[in-house]
C-alpha positions in Angstrom: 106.5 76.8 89.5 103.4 78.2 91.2 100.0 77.2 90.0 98.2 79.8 87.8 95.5 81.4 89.9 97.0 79.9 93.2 97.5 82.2 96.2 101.2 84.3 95.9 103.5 84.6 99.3 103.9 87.7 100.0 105.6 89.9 102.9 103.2 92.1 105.1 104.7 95.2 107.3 103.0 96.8 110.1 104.8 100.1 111.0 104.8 102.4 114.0 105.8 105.7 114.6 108.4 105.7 111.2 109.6 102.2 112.5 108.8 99.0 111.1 106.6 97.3 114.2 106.4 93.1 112.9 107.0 91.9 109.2 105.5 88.7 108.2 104.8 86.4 105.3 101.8 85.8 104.1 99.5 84.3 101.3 98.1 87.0 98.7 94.1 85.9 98.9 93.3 88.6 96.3 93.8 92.6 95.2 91.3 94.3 93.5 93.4 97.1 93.7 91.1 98.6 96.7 90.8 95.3 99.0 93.8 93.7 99.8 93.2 90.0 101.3 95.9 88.3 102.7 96.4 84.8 105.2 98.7 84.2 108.0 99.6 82.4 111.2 100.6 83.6 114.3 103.4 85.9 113.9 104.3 86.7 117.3 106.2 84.3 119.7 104.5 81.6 121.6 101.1 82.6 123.5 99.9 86.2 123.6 97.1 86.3 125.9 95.8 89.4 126.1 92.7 89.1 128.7 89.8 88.7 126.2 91.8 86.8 123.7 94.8 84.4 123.5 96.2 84.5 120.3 98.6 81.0 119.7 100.8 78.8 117.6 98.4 77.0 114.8 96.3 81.1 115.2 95.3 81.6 111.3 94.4 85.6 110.9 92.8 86.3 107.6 93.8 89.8 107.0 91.7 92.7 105.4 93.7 96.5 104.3 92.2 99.1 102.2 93.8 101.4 100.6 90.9 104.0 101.1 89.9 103.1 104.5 91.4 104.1 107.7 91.7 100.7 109.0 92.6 96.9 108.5 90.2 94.0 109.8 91.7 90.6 111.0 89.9 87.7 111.3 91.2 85.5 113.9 90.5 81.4 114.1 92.2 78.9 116.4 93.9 76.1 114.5 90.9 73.6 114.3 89.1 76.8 112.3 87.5 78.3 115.3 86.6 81.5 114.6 87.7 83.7 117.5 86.9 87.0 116.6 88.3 90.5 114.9 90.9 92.0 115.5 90.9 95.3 114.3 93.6 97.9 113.6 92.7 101.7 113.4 95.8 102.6 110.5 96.2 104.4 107.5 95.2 103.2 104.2 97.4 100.4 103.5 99.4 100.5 100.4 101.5 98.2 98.3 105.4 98.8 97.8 107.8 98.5 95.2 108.4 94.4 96.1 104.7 94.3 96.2 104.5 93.5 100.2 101.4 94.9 102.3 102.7 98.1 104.4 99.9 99.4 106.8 100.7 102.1 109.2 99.0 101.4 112.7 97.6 104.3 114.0 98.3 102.9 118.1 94.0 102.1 118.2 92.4 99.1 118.2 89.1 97.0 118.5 88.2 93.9 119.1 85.0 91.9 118.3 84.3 88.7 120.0 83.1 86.0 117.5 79.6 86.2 119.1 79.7 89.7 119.3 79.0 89.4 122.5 82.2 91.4 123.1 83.2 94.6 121.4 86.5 96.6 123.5 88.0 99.7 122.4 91.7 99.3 123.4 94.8 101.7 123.4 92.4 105.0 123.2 95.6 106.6 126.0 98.5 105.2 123.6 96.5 107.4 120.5 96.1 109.7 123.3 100.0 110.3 124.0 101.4 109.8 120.4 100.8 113.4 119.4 99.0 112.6 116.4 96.1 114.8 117.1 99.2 117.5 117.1 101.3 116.6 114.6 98.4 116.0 111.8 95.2 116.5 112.9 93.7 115.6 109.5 94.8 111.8 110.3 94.1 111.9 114.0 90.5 112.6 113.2 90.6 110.1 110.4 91.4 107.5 113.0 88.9 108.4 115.3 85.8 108.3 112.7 87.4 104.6 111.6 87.0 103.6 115.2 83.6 105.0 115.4 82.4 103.5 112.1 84.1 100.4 113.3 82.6 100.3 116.5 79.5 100.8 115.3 79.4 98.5 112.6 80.1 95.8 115.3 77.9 96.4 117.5 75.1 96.0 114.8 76.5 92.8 113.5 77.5 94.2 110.3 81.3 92.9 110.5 81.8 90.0 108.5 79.7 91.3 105.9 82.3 94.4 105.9 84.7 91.2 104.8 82.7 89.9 101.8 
């Protein structure tokens, strides 16, 4: 029986295009019924090293959706707590289903902030480019773009973590 107050496992689900894209489980840190926090490893399969950032076996991403915001926020730290960096997700609002799992719709944009913020990359601006979003429903396509934007800027000022809090 779990302990009263103790974190819930839950199942997260990142979709793309319709199509479900990685489901993983995960610990429910809290909802308030805006913030959703959540706590995982390393879903993927062995090393993912992407250039600026390996994620790895033993990874721990701490996991930000909102249901009114136009992104989700991972927080990325090696296995010995290391705090890598953010990883963040351009999607829409996440929202919770029926069996009470975490579905977030990624929106093919990206960011990432290195720990020291030394480094802050906008990555897959040509995959939002040639997903037709900006056709097929404008409204959202421009809704991504002002979360990259905000993002973006809130980086670059050093106003991330506190975006977490």
């Amino acid at each position: 029986m779990p302990t009263p107050g103790a974190p819930a496992g839950i199942q997260v689900t990142l979709v793309k295009a319709g199509r479900t894209k990685i489901s993983y489980p995960a610990l429910l840190l809290s909802d308030d019924g805006t913030h959703i926090a959540v706590r995982a490893g390393w879903a993927g399969a062995g090393v993912r090293d992407f250039g600026f950032v390996r994620f790895e076996p033993g990874d721990v991403f701490t996991e930000h959706y909102w249901r009114d915001r136009w992104y989700a926020v991972k927080e990325v730290r090696a296995g010995d707590g290391r705090l890598k960096g953010w990883y963040c997700d351009i999607a829409r609002p996440a929202r919770r289903a029926d069996d009470g799992s975490v579905v977030c719709e990624d929106l093919d944009l990206d960011l990432w902030v290195r720990a020291d913020g030394g480094q802050v990359l906008r990555l897959d601006e040509d995959e939002f480019a040639d997903s037709g979003l900006a056709a097929r429903d404008p409204a959202a396509a421009a809704a991504a773009l002002r979360a990259l934007d905000d993002l973006d800027r809130c980086a670059r000022a050093g106003g991330l973590p506190a975006l977490l809090e």
